[in-house]
C-alpha positions in Angstrom: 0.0 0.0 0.0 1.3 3.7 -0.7 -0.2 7.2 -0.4 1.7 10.3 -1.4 3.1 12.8 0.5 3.6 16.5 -0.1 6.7 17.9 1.1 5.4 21.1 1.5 2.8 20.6 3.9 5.1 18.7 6.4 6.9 20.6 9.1 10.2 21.6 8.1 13.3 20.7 9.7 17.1 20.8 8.9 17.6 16.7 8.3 20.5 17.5 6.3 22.4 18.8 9.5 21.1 16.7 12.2 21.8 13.4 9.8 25.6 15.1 9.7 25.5 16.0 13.1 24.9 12.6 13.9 21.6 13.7 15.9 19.6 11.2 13.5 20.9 8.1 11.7 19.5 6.6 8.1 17.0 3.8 9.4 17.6 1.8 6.2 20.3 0.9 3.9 18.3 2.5 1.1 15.0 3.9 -0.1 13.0 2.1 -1.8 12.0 3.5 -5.1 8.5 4.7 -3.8 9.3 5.2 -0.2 10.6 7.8 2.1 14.1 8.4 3.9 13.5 6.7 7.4 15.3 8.1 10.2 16.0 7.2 13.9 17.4 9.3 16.7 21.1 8.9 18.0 19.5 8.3 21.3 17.1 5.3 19.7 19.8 3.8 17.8 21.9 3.6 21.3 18.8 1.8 23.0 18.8 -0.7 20.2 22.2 -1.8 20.0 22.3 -1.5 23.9 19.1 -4.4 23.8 20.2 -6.1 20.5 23.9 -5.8 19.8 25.9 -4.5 22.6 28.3 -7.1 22.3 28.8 -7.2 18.2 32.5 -5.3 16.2 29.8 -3.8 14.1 26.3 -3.2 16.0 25.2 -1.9 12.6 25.6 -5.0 10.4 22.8 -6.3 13.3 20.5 -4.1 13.4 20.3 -2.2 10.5 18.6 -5.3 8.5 16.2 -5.8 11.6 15.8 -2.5 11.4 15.1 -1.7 7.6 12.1 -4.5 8.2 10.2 -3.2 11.2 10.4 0.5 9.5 8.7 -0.8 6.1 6.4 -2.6 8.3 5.6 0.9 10.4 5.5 2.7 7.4 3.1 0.2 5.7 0.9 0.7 9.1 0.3 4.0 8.8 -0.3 4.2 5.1 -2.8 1.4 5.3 -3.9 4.1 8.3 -3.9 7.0 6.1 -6.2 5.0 3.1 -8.2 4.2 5.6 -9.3 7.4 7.2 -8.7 9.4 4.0 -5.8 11.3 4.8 -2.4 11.6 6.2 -1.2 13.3 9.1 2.2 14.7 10.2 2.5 12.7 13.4 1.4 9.1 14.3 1.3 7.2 17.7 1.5 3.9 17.5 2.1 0.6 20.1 5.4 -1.0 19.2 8.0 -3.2 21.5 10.7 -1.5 18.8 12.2 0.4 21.6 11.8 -1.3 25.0 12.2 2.0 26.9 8.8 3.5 25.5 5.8 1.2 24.0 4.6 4.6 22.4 6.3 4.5 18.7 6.3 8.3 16.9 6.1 8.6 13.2 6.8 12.3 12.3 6.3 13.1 8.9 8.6 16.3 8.0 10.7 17.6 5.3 13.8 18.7 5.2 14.3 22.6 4.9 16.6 22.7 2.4 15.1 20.0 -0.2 11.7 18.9 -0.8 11.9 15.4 0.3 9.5 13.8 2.9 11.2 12.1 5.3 9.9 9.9 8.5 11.5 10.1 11.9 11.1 7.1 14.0 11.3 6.9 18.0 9.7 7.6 21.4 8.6 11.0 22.0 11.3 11.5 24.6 13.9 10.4 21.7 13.0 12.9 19.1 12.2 15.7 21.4 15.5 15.6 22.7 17.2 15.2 19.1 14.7 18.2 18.0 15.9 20.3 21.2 19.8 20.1 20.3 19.4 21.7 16.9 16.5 24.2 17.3 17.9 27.4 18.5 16.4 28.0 22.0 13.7 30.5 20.8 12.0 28.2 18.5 11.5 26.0 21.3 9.4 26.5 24.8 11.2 25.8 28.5 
């Protein structure tokens, strides 16, 4: 199942820099031709290989295939949600044992601010609230 996204009705937000900054981390190996860019936090991807692979040379050959599965899985959710009910919407709760610390999975639709490309961030609330509060300048953001 797919449904299209319009970049430029998604919250904008400087991907490019926090995936450099290491703030989020490419939740697949690639794209798929008619998907998105998945993205988890720095602070999800920690809890995972801290649960799955602390004791692996390369967490990442691990989890990333593990990984790549339950996001087209998530992703498939919440367009099979979006058909559904008729529409789309930026952010999406859903109950998942992805990341033992929180069974409340976010799926925030966004774009980045310097392309138009729909991207989805995946993690707790907690996760991507603190990886949206270390690059947001403090005014954009309440205390």
């Amino acid at each position: 199942m797919s449904i299209k996204l319009d970049p430029a009705i998604l919250p904008a937000l400087d991907i490019l820099g926090m995936a450099q900054s290491g703030a989020l981390l490419r939740a697949e190996r690639d794209t798929p031709p008619d998907g998105i860019p998945a993205f988890v936090t720095r602070s999800g991807w920690d809890e995972l290989i801290a649960i799955h692979a602390a004791n692996h040379d390369a967490p990442h050959t691990v989890l990333l295939p593990a990984l790549e599965k339950a996001v087209a899985r998530l992703l498939s959710h919440a367009a099979e949600g979006a058909s559904r009910n008729g529409e789309m919407t930026p952010v999406i709760t859903l109950q998942s044992d992805l990341f033992p610390s929180d069974p409340d999975l976010v799926l925030a639709f966004v774009r980045d601010s310097t392309h138009p490309v729909a991207c989805a961030l995946i993690g707790t609330a907690a996760q991507i609230e603190t990886a949206l509060r270390g690059h947001a300048p403090s005014h954009d953001l309440p205390n």
